[in-house]
ZADO-1210 file (C-alpha; in nm, 4 decimals, padded with zeros to 6 digits):
<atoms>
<atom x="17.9420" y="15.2775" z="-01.4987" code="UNK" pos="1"/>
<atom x="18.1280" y="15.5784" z="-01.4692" code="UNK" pos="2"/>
<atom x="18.5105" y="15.5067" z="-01.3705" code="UNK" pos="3"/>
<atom x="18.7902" y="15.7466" z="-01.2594" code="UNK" pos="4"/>
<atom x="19.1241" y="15.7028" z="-01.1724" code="UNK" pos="5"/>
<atom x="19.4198" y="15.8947" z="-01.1093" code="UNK" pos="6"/>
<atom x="19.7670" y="15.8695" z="-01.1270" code="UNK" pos="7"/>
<atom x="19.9597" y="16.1636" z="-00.8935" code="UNK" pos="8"/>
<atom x="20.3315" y="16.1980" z="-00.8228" code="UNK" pos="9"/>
<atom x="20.4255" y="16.3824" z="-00.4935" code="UNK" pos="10"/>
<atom x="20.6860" y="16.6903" z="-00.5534" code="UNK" pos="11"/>
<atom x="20.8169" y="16.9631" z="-00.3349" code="UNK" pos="12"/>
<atom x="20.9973" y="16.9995" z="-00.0041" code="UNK" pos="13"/>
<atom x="20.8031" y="16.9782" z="00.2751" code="UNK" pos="14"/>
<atom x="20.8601" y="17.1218" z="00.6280" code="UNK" pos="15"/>
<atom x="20.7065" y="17.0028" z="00.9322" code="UNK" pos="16"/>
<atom x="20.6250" y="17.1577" z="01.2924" code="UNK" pos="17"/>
<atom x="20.6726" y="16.8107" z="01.4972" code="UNK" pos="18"/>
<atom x="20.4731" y="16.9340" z="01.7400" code="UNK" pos="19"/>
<atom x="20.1339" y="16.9574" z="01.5212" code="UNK" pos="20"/>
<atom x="20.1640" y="16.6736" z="01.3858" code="UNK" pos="21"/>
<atom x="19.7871" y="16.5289" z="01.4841" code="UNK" pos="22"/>
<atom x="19.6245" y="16.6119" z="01.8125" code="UNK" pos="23"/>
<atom x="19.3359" y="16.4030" z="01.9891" code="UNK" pos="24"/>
<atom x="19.1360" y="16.4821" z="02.3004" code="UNK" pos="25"/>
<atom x="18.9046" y="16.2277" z="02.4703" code="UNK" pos="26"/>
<atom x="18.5367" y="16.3828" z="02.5128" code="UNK" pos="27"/>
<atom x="18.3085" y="16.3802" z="02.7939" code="UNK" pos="28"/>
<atom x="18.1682" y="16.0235" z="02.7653" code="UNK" pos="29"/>
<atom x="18.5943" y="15.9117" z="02.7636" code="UNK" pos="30"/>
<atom x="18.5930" y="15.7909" z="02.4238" code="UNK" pos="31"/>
<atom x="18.9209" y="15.8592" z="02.2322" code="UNK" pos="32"/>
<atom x="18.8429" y="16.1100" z="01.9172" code="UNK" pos="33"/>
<atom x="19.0179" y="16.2445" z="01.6236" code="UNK" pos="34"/>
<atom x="19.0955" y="16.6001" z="01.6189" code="UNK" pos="35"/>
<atom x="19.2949" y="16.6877" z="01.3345" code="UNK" pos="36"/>
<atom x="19.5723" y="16.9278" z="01.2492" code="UNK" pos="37"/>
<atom x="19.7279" y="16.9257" z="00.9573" code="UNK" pos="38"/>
<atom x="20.1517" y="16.9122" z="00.9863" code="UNK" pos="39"/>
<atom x="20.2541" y="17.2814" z="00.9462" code="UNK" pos="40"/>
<atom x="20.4287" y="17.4033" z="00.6618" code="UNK" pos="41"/>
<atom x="20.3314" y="17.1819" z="00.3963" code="UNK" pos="42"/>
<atom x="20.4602" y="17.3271" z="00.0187" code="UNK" pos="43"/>
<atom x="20.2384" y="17.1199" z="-00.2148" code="UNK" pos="44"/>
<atom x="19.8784" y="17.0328" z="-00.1990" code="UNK" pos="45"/>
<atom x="19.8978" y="16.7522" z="-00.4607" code="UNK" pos="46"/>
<atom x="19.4901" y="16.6812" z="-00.5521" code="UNK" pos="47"/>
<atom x="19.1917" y="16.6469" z="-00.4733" code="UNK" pos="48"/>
<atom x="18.9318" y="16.3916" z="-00.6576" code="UNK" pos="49"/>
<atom x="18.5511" y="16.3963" z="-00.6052" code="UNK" pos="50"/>
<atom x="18.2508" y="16.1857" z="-00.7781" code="UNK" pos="51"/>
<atom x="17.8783" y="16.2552" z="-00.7247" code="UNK" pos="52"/>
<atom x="17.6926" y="16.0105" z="-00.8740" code="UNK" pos="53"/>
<atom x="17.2938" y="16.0141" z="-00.9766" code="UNK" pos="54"/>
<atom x="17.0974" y="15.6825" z="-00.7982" code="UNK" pos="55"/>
<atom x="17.0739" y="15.5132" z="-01.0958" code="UNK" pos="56"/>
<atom x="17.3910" y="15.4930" z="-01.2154" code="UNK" pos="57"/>
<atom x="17.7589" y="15.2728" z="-01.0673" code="UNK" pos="58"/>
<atom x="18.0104" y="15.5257" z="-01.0524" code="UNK" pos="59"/>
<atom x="18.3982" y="15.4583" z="-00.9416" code="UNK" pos="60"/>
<atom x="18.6586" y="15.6712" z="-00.8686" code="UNK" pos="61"/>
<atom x="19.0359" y="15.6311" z="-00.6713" code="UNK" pos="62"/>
<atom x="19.3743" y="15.7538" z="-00.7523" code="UNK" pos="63"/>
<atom x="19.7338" y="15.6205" z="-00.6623" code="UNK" pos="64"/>
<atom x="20.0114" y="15.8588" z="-00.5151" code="UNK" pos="65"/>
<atom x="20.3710" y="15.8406" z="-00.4605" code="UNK" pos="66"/>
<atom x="20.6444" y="16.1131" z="-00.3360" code="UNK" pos="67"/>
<atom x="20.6654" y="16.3357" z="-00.0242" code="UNK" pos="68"/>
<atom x="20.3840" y="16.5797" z="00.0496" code="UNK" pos="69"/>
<atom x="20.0169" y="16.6400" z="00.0574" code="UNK" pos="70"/>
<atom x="19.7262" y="16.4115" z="-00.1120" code="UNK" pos="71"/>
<atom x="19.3442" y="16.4766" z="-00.0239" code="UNK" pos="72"/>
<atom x="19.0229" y="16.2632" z="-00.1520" code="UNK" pos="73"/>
<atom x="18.6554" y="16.2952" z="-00.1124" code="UNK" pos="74"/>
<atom x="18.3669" y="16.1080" z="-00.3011" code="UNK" pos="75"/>
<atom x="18.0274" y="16.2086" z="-00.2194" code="UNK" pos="76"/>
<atom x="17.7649" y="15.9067" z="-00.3078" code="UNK" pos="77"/>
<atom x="17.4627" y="16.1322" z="-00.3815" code="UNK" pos="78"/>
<atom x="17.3542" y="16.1520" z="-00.0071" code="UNK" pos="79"/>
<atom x="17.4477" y="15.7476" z="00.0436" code="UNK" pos="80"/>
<atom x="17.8317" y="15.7791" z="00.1860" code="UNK" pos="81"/>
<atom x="18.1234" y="16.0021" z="00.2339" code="UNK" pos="82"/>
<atom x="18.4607" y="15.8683" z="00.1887" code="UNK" pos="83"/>
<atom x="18.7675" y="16.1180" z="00.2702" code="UNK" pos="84"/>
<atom x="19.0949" y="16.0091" z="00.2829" code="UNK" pos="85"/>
<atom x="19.3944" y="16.2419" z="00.3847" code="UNK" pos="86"/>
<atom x="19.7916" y="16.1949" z="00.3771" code="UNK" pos="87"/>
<atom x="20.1245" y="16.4140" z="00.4094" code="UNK" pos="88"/>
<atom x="20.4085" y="16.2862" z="00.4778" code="UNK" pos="89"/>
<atom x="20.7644" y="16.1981" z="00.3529" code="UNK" pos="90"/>
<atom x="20.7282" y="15.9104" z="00.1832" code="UNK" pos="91"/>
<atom x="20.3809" y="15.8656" z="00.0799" code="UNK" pos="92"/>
<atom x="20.2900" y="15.5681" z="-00.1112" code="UNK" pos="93"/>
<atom x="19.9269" y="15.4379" z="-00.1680" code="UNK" pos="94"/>
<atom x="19.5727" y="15.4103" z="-00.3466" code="UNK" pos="95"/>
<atom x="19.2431" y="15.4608" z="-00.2645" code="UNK" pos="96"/>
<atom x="18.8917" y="15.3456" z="-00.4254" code="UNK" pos="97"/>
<atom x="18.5712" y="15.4869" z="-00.3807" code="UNK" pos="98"/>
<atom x="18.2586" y="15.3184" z="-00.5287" code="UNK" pos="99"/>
<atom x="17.9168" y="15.4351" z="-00.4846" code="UNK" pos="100"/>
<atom x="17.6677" y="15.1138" z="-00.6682" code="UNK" pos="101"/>
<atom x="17.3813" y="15.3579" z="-00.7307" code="UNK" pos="102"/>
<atom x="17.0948" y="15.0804" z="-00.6539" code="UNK" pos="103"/>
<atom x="16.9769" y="15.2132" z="-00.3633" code="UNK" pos="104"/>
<atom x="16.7794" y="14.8659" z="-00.2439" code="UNK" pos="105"/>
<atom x="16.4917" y="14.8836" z="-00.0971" code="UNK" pos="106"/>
<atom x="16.4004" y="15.2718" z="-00.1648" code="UNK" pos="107"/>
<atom x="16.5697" y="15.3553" z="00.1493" code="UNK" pos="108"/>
<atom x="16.7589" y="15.6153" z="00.0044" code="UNK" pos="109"/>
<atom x="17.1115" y="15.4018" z="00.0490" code="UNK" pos="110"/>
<atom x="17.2941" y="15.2837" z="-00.1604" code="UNK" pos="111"/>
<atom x="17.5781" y="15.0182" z="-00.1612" code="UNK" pos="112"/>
<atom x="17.9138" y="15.2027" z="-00.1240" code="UNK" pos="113"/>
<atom x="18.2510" y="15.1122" z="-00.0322" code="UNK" pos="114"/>
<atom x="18.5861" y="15.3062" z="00.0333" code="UNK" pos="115"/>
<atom x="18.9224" y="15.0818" z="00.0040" code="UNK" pos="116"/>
<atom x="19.2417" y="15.2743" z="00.0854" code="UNK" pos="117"/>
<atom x="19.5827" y="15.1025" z="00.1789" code="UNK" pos="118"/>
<atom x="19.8494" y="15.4028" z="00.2097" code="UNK" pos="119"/>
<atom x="20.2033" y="15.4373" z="00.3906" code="UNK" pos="120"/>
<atom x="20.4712" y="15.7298" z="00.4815" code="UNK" pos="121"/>
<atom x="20.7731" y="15.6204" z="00.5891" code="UNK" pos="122"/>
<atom x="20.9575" y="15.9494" z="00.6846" code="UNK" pos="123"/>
<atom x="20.7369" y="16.1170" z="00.9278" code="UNK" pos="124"/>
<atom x="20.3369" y="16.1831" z="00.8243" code="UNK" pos="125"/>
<atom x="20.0119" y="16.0598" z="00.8332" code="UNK" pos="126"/>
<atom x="19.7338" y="15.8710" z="00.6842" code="UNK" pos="127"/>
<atom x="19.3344" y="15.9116" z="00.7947" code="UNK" pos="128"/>
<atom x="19.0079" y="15.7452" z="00.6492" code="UNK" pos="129"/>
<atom x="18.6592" y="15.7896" z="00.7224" code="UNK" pos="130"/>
<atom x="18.3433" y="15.6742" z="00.5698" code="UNK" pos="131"/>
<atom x="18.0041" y="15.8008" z="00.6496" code="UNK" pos="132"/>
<atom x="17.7251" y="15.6561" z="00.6061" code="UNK" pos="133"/>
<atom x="17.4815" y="15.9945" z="00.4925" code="UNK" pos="134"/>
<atom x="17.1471" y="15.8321" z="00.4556" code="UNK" pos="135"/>
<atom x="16.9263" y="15.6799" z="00.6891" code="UNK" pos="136"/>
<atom x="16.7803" y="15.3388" z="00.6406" code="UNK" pos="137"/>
<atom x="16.5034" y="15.3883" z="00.8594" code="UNK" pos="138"/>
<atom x="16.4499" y="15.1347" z="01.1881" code="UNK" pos="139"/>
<atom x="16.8478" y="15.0577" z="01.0448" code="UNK" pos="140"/>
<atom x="16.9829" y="15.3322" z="01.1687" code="UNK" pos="141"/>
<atom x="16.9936" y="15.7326" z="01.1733" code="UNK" pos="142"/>
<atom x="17.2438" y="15.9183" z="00.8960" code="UNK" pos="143"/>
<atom x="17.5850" y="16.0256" z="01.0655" code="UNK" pos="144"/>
<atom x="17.7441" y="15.6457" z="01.1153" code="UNK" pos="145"/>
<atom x="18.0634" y="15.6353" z="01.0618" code="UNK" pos="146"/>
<atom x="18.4126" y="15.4578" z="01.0852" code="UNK" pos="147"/>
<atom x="18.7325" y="15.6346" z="01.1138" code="UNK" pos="148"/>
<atom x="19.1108" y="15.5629" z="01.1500" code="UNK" pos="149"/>
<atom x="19.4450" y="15.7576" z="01.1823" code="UNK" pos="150"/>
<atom x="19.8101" y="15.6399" z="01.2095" code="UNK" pos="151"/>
<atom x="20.1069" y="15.9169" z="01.2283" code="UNK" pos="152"/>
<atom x="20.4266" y="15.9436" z="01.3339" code="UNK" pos="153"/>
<atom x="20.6823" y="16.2165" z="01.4077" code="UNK" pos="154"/>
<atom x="20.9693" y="16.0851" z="01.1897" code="UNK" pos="155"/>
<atom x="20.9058" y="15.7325" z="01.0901" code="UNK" pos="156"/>
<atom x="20.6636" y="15.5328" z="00.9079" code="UNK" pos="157"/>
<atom x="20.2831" y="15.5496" z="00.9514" code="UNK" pos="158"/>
<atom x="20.0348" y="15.2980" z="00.7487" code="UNK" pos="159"/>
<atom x="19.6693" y="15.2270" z="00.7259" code="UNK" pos="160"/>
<atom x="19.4447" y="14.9587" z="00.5676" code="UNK" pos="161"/>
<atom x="19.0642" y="15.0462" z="00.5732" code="UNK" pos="162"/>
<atom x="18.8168" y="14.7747" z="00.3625" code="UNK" pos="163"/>
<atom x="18.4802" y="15.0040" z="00.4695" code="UNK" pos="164"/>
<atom x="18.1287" y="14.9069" z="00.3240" code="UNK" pos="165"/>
<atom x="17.8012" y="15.1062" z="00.3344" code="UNK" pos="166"/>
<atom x="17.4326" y="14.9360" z="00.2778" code="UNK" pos="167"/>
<atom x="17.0840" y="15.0079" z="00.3664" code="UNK" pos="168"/>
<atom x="17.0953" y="14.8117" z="00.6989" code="UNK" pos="169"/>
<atom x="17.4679" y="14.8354" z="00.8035" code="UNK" pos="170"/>
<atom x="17.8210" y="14.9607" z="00.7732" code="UNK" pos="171"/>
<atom x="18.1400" y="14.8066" z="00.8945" code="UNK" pos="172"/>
<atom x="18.5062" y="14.7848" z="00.8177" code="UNK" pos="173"/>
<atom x="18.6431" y="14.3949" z="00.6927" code="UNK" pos="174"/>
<atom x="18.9764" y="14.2954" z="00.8063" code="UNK" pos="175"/>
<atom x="18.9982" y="13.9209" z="00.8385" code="UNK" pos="176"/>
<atom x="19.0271" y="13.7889" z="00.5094" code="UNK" pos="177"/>
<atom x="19.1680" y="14.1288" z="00.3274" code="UNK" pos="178"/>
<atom x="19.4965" y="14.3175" z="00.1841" code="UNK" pos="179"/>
<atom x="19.6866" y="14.4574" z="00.5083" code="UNK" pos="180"/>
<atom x="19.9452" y="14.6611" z="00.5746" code="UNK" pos="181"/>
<atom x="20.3006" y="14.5154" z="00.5296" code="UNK" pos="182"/>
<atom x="20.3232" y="14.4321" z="00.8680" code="UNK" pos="183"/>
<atom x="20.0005" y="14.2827" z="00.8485" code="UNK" pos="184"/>
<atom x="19.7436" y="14.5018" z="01.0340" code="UNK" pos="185"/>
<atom x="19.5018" y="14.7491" z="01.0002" code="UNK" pos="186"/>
<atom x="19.7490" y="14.9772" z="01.1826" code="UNK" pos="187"/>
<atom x="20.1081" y="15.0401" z="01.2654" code="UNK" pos="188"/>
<atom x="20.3644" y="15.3602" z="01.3055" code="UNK" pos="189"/>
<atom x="20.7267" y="15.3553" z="01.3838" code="UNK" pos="190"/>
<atom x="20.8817" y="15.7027" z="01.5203" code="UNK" pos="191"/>
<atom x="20.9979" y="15.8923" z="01.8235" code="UNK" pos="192"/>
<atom x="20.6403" y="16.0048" z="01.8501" code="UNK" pos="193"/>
<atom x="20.3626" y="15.8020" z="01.7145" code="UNK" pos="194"/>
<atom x="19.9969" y="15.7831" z="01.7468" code="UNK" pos="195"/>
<atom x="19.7303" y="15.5485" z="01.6413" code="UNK" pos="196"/>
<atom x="19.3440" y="15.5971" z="01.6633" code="UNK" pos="197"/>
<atom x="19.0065" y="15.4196" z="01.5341" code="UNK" pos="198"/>
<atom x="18.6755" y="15.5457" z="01.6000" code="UNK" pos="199"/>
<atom x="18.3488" y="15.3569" z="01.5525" code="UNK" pos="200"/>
<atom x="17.9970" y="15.6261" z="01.5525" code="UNK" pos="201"/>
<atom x="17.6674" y="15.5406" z="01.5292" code="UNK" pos="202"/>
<atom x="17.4964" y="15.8615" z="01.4628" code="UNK" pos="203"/>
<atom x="17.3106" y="15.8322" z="01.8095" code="UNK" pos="204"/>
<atom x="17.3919" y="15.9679" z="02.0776" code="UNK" pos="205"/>
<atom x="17.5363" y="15.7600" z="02.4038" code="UNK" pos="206"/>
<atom x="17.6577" y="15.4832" z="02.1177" code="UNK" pos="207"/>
<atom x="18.0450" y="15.4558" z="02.0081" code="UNK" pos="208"/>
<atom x="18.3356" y="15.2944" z="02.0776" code="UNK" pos="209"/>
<atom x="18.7224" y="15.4265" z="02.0246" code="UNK" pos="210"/>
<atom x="19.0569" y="15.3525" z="02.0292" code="UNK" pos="211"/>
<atom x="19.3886" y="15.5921" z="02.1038" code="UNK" pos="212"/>
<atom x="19.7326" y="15.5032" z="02.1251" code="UNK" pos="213"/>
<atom x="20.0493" y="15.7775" z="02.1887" code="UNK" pos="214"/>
<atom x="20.3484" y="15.6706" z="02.2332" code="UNK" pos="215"/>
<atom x="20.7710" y="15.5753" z="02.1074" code="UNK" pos="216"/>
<atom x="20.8583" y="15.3310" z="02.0035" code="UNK" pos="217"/>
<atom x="20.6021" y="15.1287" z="01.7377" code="UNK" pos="218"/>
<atom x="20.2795" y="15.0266" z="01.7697" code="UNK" pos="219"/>
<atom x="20.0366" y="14.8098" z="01.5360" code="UNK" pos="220"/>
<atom x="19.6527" y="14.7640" z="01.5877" code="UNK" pos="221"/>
<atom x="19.4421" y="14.4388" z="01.3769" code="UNK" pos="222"/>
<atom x="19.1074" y="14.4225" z="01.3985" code="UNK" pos="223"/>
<atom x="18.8804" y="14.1688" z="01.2341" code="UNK" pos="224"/>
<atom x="18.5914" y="14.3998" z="01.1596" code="UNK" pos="225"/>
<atom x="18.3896" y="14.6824" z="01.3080" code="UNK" pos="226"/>
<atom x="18.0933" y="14.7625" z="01.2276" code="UNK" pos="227"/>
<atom x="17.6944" y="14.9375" z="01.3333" code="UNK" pos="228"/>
<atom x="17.4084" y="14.7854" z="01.2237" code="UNK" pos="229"/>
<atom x="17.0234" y="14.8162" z="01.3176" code="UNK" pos="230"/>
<atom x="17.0708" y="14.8000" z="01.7126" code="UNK" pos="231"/>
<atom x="17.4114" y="14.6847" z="01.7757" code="UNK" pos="232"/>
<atom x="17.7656" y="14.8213" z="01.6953" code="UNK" pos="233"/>
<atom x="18.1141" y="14.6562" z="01.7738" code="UNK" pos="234"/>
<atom x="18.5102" y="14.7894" z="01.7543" code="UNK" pos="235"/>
<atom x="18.6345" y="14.4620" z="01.6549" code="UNK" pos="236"/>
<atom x="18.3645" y="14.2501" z="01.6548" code="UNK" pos="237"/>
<atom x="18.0564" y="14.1299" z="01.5037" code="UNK" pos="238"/>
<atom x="17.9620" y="14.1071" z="01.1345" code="UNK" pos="239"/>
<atom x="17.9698" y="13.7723" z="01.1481" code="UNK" pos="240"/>
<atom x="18.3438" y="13.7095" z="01.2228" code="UNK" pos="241"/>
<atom x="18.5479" y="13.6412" z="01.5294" code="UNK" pos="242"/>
<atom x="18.6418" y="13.9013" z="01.7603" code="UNK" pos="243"/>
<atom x="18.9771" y="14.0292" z="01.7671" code="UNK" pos="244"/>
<atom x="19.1084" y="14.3946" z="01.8335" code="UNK" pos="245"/>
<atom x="19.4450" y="14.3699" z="01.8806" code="UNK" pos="246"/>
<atom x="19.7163" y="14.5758" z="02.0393" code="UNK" pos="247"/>
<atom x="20.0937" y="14.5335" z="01.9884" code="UNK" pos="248"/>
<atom x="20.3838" y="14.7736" z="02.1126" code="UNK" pos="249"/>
<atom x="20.7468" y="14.8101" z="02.1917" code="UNK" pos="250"/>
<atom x="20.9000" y="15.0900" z="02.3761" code="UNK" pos="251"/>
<atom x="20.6098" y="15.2868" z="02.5645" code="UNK" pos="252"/>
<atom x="20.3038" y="15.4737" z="02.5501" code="UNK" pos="253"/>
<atom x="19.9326" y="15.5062" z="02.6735" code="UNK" pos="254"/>
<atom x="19.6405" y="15.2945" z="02.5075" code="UNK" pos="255"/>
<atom x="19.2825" y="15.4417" z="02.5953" code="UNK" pos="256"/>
<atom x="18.9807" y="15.2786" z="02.4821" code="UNK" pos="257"/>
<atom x="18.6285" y="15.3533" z="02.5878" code="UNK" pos="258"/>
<atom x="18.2505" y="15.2953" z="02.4882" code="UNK" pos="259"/>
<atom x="17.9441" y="15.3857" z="02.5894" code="UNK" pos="260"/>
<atom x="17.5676" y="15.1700" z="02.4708" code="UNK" pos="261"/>
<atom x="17.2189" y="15.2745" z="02.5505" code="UNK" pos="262"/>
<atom x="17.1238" y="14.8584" z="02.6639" code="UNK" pos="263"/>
<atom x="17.4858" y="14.6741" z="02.6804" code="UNK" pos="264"/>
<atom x="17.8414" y="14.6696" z="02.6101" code="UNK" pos="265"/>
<atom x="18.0680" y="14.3074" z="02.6145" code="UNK" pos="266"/>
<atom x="18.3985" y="14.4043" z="02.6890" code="UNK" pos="267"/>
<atom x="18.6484" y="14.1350" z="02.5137" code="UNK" pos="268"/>
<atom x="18.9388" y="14.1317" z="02.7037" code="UNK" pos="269"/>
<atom x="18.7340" y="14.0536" z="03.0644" code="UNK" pos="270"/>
<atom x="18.4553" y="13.8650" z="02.8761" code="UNK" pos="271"/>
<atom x="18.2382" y="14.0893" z="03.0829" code="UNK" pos="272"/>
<atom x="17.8907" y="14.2687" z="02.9948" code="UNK" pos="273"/>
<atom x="17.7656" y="14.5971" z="03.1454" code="UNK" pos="274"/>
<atom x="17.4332" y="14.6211" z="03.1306" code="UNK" pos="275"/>
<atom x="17.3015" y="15.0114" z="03.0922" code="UNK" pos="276"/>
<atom x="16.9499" y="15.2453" z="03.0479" code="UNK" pos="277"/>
<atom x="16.8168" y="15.5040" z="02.8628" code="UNK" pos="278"/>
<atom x="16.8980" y="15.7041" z="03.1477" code="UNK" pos="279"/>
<atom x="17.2063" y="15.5966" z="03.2557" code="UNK" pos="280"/>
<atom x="17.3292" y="15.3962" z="02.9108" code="UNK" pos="281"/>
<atom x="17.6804" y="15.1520" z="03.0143" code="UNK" pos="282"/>
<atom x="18.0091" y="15.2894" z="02.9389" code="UNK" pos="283"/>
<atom x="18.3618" y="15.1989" z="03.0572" code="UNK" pos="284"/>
<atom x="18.6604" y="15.3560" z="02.9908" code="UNK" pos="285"/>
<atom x="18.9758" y="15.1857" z="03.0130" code="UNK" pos="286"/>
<atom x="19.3587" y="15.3022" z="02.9624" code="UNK" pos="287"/>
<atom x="19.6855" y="15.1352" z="03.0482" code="UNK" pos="288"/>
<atom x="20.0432" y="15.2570" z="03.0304" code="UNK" pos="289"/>
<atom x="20.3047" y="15.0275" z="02.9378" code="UNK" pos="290"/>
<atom x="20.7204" y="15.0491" z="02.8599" code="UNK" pos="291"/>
<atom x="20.8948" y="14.7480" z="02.7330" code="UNK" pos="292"/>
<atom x="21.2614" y="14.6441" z="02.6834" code="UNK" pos="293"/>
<atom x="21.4685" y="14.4407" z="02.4362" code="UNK" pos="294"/>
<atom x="21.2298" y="14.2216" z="02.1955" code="UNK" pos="295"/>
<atom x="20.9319" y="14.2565" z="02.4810" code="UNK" pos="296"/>
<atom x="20.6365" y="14.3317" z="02.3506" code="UNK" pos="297"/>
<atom x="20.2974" y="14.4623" z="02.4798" code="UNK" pos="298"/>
<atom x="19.9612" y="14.3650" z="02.4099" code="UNK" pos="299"/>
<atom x="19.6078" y="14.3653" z="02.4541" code="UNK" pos="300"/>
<atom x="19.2863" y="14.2676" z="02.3318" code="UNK" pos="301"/>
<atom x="19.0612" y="14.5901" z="02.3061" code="UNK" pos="302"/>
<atom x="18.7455" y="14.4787" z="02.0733" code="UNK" pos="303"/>
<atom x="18.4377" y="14.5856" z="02.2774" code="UNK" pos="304"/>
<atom x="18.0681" y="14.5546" z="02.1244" code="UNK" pos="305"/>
<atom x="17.7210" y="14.7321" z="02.2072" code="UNK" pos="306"/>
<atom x="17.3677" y="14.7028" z="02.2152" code="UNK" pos="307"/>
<atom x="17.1784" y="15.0582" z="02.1449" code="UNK" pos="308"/>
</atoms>
């Protein structure tokens, strides 16, 4: 087993264009999706760690950061998985673990892989992690699946807990039973400006579900798992565990969510299925603006499933 770790310490001043801090837009099919700018000025680009790893053989490899500025990671699993994982901030504090098992079961061409990354700024950043799952596992699944998530805010704190798996038949992202953040979700940001967003893709087209939040104030999304397997796909639900994707807020913002499914989607908070073709696949789209007072908080119950 090959094993890799590093141990980085954040230096430099950093300046940052408020205004670029991340920007989204919602595509055509009104799913919520990443598009990413990195904060402007940054003085430091800290490091950058990558592993490629032959089929046969276990190979490991994370780091740990702490200090204000800019960290980037990306492991390759020799066409099984991608994991990336970005931060800058003020701040930053975390670890991530990438770990590609080199069995590839089955002769699929996929191997067991997971990413683990639990990471924080407190002074105005971001965090983002994505794995993807590369190969295909046949009637599993196409290449291109992935899970992604992002939390940033202007000028307060912004954390992140991913626990993301990749196997010949599936990929999903573990909550229940796993580290969280501090606050104890899978998301959360503090700030004058703050933004939250989690992405679920199966590599087809028609199929994904996603998740956007902008607002003031702070904001925390937990989810129980995600996941796509052979013909289904959830944004918290499925993989065997109750469904639960939960938003929290105070102050106010906008929370979009949308989804569209070749057969079916089950829509959580209505307990509601919309049934879908080929042709015309189901798809709903949902967002909701909300402002709070005192210790009132908002929330809602977004975890919505499919059926390719």
């Amino acid at each position: 087993m090959l094993q890799s770790r590093s141990e980085i310490s954040l230096g430099g001043s950093l300046v940052r264009d408020r205004s670029a801090v991340l920007r989204f837009q919602i595509d055509k099919k009104g799913i919520p999706t990443m598009k990413k700018m990195l904060l402007a000025g940054a003085a430091v680009f800290a490091a950058l760690a990558m592993a490629s790893a032959a089929s046969a053989q276990s190979t490991t490899v994370g780091a740990n950061w702490n200090g204000n500025g800019t960290f980037g990671f990306n492991a390759n699993g020799a066409g099984s998985s991608t994991g990336a994982f970005n931060t800058q901030g003020n701040g930053a504090i975390g670890s991530v673990t990438y770990v590609n098992q080199g069995n590839n079961p089955y002769g699929y061409g996929v191997s067991n892989t997971s990413l683990n990354a639990s990471a924080l700024v407190s002074a105005g950043g971001f965090v983002q992690s994505t794995l993807t799952r590369d190969g295909s596992g046949g009637m599993y699944g196409p290449a291109g699946q992935s899970i992604s998530a992002f939390a940033g805010s202007s000028d307060g704190a912004a954390a992140l807990v991913m626990h993301s798996n990749v196997n010949y038949a599936s990929m999903n992202d573990i909550g229940y039973g796993q580290s969280q953040t501090a606050g104890g979700n899978t998301l959360d940001a503090s700030g004058t400006a703050i933004q939250l967003n989690y992405v679920v893709n199966t590599g087809q087209a028609s199929n994904s579900a996603g998740f956007l939040l902008t607002g003031t104030g702070t904001a925390a999304v937990d989810l129980a798992s995600s996941g796509v397997s052979a013909n289904s796909f959830g944004m918290g639900q499925g993989q065997g565990i109750y469904t639960q994707g939960l938003f929290s807020g105070t102050g106010q913002g906008t929370v979009s969510t949308g989804a569209i499914a070749t057969s079916s989607l089950f829509v959580a908070n209505s307990g509601s299925t919309i049934y879908g073709t080929a042709v015309n696949p189901a798809s709903v789209s949902t967002q909701i603006n909300y402002a709070t007072s005192g210790a009132q908080v908002q929330s809602w119950n977004f975890a919505i499933g499919g059926v390719r």
